[in-house]
Backbone as JSON Lines, residues from 0, in Angstrom:
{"i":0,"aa":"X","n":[158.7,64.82,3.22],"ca":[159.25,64.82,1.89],"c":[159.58,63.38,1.54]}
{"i":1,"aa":"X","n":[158.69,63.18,0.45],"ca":[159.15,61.04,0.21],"c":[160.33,61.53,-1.04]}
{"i":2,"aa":"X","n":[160.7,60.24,-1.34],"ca":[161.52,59.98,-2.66],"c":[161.01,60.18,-3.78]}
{"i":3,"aa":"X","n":[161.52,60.72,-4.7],"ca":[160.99,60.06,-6.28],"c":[160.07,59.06,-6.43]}
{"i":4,"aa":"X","n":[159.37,59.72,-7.39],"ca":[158.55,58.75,-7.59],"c":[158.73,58.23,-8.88]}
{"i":5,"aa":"X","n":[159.22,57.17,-9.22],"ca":[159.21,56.61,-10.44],"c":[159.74,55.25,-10.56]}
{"i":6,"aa":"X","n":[160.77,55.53,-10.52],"ca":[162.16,53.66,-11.1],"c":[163.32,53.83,-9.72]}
{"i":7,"aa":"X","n":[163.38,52.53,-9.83],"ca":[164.78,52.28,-8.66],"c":[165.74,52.84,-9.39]}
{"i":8,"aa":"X","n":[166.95,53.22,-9.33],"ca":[168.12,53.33,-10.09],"c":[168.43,52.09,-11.14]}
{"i":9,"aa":"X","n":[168.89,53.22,-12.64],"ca":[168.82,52.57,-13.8],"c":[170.11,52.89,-14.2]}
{"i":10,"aa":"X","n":[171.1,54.32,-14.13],"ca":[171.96,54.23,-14.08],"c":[173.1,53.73,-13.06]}
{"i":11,"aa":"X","n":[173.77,52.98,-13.86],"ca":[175.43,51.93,-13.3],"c":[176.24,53.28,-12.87]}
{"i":12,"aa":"X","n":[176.14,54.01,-13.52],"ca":[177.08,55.24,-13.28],"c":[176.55,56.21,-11.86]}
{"i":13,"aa":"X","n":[176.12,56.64,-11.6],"ca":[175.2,57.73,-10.62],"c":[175.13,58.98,-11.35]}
{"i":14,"aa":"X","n":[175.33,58.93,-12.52],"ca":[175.41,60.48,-12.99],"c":[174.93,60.51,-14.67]}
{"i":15,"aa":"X","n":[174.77,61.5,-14.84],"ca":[173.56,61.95,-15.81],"c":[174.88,62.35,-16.58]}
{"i":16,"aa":"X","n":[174.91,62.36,-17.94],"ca":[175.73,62.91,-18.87],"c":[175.8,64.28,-19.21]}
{"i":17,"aa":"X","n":[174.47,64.99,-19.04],"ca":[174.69,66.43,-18.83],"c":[172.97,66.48,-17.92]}
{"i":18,"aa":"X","n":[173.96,68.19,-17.26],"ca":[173.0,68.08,-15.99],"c":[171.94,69.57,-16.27]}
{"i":19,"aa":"X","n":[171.01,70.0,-16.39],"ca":[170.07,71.15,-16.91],"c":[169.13,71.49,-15.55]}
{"i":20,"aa":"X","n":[169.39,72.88,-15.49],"ca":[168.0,73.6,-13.91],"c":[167.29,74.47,-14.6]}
{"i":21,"aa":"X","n":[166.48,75.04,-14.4],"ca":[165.85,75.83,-14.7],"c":[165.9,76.8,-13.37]}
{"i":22,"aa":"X","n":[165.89,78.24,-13.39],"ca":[166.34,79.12,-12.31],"c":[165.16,79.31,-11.21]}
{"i":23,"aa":"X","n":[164.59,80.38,-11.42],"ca":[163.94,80.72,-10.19],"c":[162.55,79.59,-9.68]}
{"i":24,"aa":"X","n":[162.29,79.88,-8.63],"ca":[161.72,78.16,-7.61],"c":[162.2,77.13,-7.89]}
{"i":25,"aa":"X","n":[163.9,76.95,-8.65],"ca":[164.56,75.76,-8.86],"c":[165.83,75.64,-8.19]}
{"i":26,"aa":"X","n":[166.48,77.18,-8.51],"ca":[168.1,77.04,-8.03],"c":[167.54,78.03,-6.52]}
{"i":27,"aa":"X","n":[166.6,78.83,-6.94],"ca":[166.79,80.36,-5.98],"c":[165.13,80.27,-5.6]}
{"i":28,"aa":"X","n":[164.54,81.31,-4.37],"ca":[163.36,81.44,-4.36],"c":[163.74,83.25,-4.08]}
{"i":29,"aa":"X","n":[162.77,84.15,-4.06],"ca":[161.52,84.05,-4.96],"c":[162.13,84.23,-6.47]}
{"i":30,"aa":"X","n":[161.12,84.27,-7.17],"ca":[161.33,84.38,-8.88],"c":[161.32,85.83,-9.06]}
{"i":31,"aa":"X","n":[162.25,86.1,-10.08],"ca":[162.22,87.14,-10.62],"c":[161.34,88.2,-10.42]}
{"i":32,"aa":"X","n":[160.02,87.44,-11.29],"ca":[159.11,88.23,-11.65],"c":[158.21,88.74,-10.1]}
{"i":33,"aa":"X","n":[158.39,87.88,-9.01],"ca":[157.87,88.28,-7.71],"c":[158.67,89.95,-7.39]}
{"i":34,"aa":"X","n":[160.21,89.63,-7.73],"ca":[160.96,90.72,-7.49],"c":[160.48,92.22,-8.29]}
{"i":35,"aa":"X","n":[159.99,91.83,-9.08],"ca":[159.5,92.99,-10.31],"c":[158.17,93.7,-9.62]}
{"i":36,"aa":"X","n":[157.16,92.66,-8.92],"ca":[156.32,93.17,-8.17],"c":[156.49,93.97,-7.02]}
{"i":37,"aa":"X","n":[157.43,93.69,-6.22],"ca":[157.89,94.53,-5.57],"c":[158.66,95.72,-5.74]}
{"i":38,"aa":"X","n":[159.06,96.18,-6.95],"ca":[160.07,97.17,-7.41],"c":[161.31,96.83,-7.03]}
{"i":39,"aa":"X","n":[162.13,95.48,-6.91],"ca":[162.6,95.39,-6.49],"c":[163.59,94.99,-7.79]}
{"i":40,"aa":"X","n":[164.97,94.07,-7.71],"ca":[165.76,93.5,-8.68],"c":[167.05,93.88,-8.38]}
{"i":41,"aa":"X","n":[167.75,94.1,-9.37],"ca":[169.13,94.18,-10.13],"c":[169.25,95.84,-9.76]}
{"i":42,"aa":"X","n":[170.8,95.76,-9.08],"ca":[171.74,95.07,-8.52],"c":[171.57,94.28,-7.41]}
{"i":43,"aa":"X","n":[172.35,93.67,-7.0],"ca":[171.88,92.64,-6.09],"c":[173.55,92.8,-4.97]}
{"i":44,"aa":"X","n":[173.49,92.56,-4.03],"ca":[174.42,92.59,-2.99],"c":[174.49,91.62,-2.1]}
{"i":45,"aa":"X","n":[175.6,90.46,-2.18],"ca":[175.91,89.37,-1.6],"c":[175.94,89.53,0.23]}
{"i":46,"aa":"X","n":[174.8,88.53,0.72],"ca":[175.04,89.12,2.31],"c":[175.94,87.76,3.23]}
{"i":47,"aa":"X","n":[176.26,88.12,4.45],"ca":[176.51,87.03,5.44],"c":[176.05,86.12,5.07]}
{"i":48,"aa":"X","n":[175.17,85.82,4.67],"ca":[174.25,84.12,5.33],"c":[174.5,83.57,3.6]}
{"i":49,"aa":"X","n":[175.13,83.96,2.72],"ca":[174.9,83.54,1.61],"c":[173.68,84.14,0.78]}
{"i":50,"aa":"X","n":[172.99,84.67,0.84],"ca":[171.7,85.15,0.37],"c":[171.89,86.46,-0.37]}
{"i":51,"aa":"X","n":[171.22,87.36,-1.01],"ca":[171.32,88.33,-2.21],"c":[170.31,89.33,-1.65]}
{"i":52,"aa":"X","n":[170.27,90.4,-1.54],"ca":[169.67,91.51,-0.89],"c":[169.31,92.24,-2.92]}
{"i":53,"aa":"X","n":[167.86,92.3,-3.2],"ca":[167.76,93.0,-4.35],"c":[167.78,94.91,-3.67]}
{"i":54,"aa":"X","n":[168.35,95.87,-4.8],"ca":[168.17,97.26,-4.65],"c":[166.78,98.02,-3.52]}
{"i":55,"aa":"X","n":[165.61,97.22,-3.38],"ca":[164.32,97.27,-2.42],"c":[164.64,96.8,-0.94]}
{"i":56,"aa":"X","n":[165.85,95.54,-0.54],"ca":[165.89,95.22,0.39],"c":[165.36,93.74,0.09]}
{"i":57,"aa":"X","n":[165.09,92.9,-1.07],"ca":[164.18,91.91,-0.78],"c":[165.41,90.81,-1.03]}
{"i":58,"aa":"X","n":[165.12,89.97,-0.18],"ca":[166.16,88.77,-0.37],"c":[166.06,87.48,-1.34]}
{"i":59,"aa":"X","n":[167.0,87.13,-1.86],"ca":[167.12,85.42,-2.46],"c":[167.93,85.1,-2.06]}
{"i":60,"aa":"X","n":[167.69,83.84,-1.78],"ca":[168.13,82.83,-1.02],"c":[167.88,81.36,-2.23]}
{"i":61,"aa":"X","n":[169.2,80.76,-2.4],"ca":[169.24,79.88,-2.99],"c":[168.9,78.4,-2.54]}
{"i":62,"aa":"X","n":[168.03,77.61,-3.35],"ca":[167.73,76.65,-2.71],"c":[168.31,75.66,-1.76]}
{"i":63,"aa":"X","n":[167.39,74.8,-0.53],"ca":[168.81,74.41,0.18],"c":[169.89,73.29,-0.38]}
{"i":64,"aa":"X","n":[168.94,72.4,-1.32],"ca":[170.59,71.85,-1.93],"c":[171.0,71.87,-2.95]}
{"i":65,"aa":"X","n":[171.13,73.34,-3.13],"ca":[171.97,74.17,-4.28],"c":[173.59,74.1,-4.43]}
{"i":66,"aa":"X","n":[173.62,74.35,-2.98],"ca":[175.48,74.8,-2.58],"c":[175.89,73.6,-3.04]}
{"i":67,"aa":"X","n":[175.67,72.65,-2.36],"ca":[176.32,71.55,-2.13],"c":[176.04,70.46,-3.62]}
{"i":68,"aa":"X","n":[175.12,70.26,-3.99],"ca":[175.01,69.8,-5.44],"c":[176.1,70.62,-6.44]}
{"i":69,"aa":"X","n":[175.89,71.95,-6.61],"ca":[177.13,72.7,-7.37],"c":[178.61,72.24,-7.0]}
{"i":70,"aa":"X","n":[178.38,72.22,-5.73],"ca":[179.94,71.99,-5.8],"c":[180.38,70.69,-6.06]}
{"i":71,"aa":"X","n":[179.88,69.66,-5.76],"ca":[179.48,68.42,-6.51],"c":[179.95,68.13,-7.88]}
{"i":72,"aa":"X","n":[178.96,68.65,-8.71],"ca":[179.12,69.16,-10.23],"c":[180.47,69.74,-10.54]}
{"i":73,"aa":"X","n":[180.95,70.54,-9.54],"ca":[182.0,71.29,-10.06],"c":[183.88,71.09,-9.65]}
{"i":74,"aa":"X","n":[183.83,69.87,-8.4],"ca":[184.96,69.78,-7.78],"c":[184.68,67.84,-7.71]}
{"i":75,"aa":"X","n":[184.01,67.24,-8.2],"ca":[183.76,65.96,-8.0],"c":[184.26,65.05,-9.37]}
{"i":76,"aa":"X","n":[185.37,64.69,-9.19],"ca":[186.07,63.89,-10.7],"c":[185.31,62.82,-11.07]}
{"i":77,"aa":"X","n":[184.17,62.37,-10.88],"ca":[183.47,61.78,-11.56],"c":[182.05,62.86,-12.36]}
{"i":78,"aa":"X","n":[181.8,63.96,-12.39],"ca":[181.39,65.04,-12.94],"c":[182.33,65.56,-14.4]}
{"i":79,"aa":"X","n":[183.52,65.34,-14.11],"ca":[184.15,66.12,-15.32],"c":[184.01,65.88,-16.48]}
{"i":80,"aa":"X","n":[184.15,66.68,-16.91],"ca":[183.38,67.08,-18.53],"c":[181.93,67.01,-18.33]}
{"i":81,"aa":"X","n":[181.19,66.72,-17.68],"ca":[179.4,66.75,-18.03],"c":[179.19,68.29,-17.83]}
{"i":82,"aa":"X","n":[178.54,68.7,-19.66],"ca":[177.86,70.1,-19.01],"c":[177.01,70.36,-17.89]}
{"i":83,"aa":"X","n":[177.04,71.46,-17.31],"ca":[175.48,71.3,-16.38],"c":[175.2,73.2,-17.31]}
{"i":84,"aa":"X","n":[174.34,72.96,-17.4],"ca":[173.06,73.96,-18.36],"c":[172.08,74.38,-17.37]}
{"i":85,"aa":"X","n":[171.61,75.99,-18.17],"ca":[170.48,76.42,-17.86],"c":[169.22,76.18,-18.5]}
{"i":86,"aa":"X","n":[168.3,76.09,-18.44],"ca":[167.35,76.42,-19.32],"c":[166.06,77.41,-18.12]}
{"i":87,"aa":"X","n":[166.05,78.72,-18.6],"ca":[165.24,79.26,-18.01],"c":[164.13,80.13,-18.82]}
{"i":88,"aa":"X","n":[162.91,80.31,-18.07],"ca":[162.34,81.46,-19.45],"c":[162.12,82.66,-17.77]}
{"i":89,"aa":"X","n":[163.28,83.07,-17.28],"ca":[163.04,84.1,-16.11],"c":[162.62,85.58,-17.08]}
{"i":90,"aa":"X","n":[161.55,86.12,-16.15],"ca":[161.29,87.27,-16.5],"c":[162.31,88.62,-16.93]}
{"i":91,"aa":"X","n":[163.54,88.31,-15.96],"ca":[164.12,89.45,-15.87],"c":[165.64,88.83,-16.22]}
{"i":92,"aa":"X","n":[166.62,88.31,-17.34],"ca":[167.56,87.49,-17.77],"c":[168.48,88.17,-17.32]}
{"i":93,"aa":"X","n":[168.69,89.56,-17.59],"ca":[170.16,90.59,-17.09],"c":[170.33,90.05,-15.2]}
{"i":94,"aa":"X","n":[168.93,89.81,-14.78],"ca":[169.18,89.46,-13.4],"c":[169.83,88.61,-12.83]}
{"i":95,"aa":"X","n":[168.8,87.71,-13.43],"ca":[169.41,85.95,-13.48],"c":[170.76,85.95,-13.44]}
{"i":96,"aa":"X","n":[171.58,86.49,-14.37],"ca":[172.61,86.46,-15.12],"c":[173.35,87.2,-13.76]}
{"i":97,"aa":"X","n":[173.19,88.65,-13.24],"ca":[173.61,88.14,-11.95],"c":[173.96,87.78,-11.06]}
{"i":98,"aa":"X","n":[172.77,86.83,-10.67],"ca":[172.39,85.79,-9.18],"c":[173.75,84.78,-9.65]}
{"i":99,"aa":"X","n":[173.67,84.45,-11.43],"ca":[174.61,82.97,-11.52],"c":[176.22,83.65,-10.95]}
{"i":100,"aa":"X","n":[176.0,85.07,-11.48],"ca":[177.19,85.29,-11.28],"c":[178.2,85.78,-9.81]}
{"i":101,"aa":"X","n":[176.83,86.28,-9.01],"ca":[177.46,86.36,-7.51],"c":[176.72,85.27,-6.4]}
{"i":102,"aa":"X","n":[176.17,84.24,-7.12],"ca":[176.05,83.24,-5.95],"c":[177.36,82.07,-6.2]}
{"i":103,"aa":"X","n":[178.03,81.91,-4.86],"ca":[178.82,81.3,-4.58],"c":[178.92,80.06,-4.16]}
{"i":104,"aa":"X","n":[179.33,78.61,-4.16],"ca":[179.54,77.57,-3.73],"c":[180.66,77.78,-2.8]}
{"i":105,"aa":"X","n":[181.06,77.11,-1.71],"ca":[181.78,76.84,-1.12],"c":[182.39,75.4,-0.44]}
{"i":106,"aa":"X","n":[183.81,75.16,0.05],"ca":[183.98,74.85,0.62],"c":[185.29,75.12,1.53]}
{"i":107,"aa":"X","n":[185.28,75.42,2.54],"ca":[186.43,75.99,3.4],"c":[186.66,77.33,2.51]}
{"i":108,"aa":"X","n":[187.97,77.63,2.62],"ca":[188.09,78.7,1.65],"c":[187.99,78.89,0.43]}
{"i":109,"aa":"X","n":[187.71,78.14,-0.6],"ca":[187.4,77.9,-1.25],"c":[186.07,78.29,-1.95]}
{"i":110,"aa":"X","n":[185.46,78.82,-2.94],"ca":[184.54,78.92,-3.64],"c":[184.48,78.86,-5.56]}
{"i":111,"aa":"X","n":[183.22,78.45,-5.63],"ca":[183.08,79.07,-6.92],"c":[181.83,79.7,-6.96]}
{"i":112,"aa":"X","n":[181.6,80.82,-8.2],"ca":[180.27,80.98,-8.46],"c":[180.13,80.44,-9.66]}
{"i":113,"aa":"X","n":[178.53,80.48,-9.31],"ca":[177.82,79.51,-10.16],"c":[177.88,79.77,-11.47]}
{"i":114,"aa":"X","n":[178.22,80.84,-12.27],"ca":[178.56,81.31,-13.73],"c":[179.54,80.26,-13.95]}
{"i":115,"aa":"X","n":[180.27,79.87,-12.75],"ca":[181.75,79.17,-13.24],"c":[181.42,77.9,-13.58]}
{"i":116,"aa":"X","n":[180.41,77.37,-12.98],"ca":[180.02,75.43,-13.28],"c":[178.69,75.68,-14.25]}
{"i":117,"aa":"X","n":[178.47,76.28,-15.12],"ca":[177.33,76.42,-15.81],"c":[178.18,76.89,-16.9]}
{"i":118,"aa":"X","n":[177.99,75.83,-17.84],"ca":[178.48,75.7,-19.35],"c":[177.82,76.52,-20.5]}
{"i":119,"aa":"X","n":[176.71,75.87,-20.16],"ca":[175.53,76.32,-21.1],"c":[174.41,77.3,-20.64]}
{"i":120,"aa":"X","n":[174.21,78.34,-21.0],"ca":[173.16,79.23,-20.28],"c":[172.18,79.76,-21.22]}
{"i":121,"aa":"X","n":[170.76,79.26,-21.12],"ca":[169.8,79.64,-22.17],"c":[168.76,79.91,-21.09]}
{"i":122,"aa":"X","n":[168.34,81.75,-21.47],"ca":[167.64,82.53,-20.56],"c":[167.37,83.43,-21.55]}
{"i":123,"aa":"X","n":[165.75,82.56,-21.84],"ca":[165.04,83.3,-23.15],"c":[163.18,83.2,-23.0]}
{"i":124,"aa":"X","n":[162.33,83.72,-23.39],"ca":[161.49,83.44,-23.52],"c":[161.22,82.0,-24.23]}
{"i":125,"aa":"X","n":[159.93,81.58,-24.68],"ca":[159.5,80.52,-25.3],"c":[159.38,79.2,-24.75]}
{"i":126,"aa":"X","n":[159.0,78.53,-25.27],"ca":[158.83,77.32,-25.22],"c":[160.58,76.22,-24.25]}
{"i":127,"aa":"X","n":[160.49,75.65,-23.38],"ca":[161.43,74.53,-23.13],"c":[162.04,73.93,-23.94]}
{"i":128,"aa":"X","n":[161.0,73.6,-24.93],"ca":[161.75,72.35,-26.3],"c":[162.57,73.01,-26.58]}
{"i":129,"aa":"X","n":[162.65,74.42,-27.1],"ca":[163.31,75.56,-27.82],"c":[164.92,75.08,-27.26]}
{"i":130,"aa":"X","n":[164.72,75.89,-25.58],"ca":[165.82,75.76,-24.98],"c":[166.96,74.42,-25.11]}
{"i":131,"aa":"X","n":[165.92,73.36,-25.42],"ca":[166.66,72.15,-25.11],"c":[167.11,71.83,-26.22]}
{"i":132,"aa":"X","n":[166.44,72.18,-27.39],"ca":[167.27,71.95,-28.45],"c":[168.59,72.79,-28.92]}
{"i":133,"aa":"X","n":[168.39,74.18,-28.05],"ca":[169.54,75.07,-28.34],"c":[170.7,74.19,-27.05]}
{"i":134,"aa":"X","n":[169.83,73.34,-26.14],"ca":[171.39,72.9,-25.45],"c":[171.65,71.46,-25.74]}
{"i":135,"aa":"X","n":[171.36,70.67,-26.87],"ca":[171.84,69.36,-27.48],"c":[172.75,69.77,-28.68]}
{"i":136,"aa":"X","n":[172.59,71.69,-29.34],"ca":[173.19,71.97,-30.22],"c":[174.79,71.96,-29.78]}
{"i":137,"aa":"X","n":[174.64,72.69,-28.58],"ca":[175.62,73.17,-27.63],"c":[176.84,72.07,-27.65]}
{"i":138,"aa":"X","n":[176.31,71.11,-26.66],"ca":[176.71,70.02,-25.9],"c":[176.91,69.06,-27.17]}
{"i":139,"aa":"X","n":[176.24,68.73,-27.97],"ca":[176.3,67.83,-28.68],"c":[175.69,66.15,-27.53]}
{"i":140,"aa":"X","n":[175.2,66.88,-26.65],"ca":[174.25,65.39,-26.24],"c":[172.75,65.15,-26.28]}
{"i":141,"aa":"X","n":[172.99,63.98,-26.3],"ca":[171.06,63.62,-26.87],"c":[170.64,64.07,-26.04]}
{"i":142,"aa":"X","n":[168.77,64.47,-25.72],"ca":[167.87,63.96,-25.03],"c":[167.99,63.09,-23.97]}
{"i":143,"aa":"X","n":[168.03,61.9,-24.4],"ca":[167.83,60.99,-23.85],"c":[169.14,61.23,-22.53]}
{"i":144,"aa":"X","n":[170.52,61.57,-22.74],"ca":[171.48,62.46,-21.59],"c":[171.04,62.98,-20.99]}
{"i":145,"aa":"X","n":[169.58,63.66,-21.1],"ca":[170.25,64.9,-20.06],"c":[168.84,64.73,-19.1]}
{"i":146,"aa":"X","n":[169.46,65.43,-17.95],"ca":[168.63,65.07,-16.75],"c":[168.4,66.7,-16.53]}
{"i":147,"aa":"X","n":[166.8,67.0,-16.27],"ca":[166.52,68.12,-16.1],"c":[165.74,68.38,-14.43]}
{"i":148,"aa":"X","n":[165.71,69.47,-14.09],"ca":[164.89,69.9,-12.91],"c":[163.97,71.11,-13.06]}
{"i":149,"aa":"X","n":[162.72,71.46,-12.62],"ca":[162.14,72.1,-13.04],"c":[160.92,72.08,-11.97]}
{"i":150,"aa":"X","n":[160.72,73.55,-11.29],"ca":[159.53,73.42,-10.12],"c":[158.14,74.16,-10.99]}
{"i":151,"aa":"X","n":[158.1,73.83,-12.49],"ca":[157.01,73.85,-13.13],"c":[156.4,72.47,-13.57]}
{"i":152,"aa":"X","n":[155.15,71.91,-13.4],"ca":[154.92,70.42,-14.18],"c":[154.7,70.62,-15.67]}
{"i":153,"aa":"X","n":[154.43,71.71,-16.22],"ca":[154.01,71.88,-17.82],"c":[155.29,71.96,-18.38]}
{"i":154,"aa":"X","n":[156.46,72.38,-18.08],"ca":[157.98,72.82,-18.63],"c":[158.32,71.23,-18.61]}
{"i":155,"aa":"X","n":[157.92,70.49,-17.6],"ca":[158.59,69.17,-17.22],"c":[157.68,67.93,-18.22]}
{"i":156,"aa":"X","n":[156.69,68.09,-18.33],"ca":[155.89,67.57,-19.08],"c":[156.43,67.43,-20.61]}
{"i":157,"aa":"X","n":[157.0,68.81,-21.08],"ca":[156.75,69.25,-22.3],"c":[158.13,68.99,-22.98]}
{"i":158,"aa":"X","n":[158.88,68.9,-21.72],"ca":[160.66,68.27,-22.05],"c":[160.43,66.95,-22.21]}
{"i":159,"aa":"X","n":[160.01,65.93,-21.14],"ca":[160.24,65.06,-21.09],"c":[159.71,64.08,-22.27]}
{"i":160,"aa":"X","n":[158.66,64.72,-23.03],"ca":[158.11,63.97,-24.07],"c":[159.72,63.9,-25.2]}
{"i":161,"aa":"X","n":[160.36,64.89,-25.03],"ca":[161.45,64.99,-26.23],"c":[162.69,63.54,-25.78]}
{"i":162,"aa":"X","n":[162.15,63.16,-24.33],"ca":[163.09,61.91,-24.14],"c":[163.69,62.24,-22.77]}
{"i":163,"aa":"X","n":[163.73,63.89,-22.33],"ca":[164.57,64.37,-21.38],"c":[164.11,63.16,-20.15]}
{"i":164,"aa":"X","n":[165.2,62.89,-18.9],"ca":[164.62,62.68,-17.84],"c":[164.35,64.11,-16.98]}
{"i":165,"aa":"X","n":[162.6,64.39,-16.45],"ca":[162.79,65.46,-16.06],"c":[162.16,65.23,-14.77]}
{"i":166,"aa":"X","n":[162.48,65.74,-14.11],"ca":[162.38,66.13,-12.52],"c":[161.35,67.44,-12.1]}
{"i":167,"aa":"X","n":[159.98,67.13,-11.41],"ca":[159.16,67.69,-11.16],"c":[159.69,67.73,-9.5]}
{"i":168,"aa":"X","n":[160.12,69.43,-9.55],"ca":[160.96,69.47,-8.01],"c":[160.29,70.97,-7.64]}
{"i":169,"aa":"X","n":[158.7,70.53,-6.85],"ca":[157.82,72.12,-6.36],"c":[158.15,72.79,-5.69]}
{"i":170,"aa":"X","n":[159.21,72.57,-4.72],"ca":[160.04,72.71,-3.44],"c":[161.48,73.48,-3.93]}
{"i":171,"aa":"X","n":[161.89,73.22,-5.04],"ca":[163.12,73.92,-5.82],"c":[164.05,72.24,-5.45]}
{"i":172,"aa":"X","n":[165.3,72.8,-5.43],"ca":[166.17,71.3,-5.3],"c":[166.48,71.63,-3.73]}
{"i":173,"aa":"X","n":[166.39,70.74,-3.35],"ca":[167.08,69.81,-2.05],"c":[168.12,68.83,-2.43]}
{"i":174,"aa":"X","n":[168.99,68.35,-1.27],"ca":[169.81,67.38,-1.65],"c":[168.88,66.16,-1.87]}
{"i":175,"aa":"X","n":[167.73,66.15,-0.97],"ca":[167.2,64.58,-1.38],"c":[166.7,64.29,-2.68]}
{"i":176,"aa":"X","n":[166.21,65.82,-3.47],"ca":[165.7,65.82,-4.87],"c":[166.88,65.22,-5.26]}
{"i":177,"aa":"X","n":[168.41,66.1,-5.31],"ca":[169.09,65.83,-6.2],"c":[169.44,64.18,-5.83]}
{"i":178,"aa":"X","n":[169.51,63.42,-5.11],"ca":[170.03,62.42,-4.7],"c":[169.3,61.41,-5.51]}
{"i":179,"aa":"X","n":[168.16,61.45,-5.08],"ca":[166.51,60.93,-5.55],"c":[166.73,61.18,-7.22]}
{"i":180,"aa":"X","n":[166.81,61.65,-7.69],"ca":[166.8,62.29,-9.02],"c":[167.73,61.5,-9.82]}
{"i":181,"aa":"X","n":[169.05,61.62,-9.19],"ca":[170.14,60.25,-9.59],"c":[169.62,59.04,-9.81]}
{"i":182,"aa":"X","n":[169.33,59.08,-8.66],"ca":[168.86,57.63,-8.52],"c":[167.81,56.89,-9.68]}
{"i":183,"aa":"X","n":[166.95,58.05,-9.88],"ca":[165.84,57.49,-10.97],"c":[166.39,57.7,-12.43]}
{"i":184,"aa":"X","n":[167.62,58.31,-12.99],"ca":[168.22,58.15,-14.15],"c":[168.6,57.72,-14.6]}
{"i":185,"aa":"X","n":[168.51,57.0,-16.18],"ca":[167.15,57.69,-16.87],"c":[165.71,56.99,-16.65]}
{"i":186,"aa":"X","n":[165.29,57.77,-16.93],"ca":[163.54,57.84,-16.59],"c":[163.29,57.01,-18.39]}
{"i":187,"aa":"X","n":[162.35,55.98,-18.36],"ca":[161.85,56.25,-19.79],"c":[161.16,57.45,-20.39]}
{"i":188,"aa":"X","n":[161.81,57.61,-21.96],"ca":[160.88,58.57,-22.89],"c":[159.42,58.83,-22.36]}
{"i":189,"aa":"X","n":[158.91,60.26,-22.33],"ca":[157.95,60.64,-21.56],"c":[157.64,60.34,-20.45]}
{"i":190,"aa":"X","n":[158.56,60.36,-19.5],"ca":[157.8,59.87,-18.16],"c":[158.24,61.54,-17.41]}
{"i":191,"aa":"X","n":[157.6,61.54,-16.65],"ca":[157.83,62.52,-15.45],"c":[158.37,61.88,-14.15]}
{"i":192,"aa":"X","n":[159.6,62.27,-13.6],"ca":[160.03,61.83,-12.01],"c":[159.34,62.96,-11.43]}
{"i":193,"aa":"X","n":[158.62,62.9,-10.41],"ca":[158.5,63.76,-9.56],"c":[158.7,63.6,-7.8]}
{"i":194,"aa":"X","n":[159.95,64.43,-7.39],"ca":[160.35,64.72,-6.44],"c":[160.31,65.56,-5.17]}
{"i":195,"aa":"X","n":[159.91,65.44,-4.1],"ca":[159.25,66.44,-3.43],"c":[159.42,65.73,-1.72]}
């Protein structure tokens, strides 16, 4: 797994003004719609290892540097106030909705779930641009703010022309994506980072 590919670090700050994932092969594996093939889905039942057992028996498991980036985002005083957003077009949204809501961050005793550090949640069909413009309405931050992730290249392509920095992450996020990802923010208008 190399670094980013793009720019040395451009932000002075290490942090993106608002932070945007897109869900399944980003936060979680498998996707939804894999779950639908199997007859599988909603309800979902939180197990030992952290992972989600769908009604079939089939598991998700959230990417590996999911936990630890969230909690990041969510307990790290240089994070506060930055939205972090969804933008998803998941097959199955009641699901999604969910995974955000019984996957957990931790530390020691301590947790949150992920409904709790996710400001903005847009889990709709259509187009990316769509989404992103419904989350600059939101947030009230530009484009050019917000740092996206996305284990599609056409979603990432199709943001990043609008200014987004976006993150081509095939693997879902890792800590080195997210680290790597910092590091290259912001990306110039239309560029693609891709991380892997």
């Amino acid at each position: 797994m190399g670094p980013c590919k793009l720019l040395p670090r451009a932000s002075a700050s290490g942090r993106a003004p608002c932070v945007v994932f897109d869900l399944d092969g980003c936060l979680w594996h498998p996707e939804m719609y894999q779950l639908k093939w199997r007859r599988g889905g909603g309800p979902f039942e939180p197990q030992s290892d952290g992972s989600m057992k769908d009604r079939r028996g089939n598991s998700v498991a959230l990417c590996s540097g999911v936990p630890a980036m969230m909690w990041e985002l969510s307990e790290d005083p240089r994070w506060n106030g930055v939205p972090v957003a969804v933008a998803s077009c998941c097959d199955a949204p009641s699901w999604a909705r969910e995974l955000l809501a019984k996957f957990k961050t931790r530390d020691g005793d301590r947790s949150r779930a992920l409904s709790d550090i996710v400001t903005v949640c847009q889990i709709h069909g259509g187009s990316k641009v769509r989404h992103f413009e419904e989350i600059a309405s939101a947030t009230g931050c530009s484009f050019q703010d917000m740092l996206f992730f996305d284990n599609e290249p056409g979603n990432c392509t199709d943001v990043a022309a609008l200014g987004v920095t976006s993150v081509f992450c095939p693997g879902g996020i890792t800590e080195r994506v997210w680290q790597d990802a910092l590091r290259a923010f912001p990306a110039p208008r239309g560029a693609l980072v891709r991380c892997d």
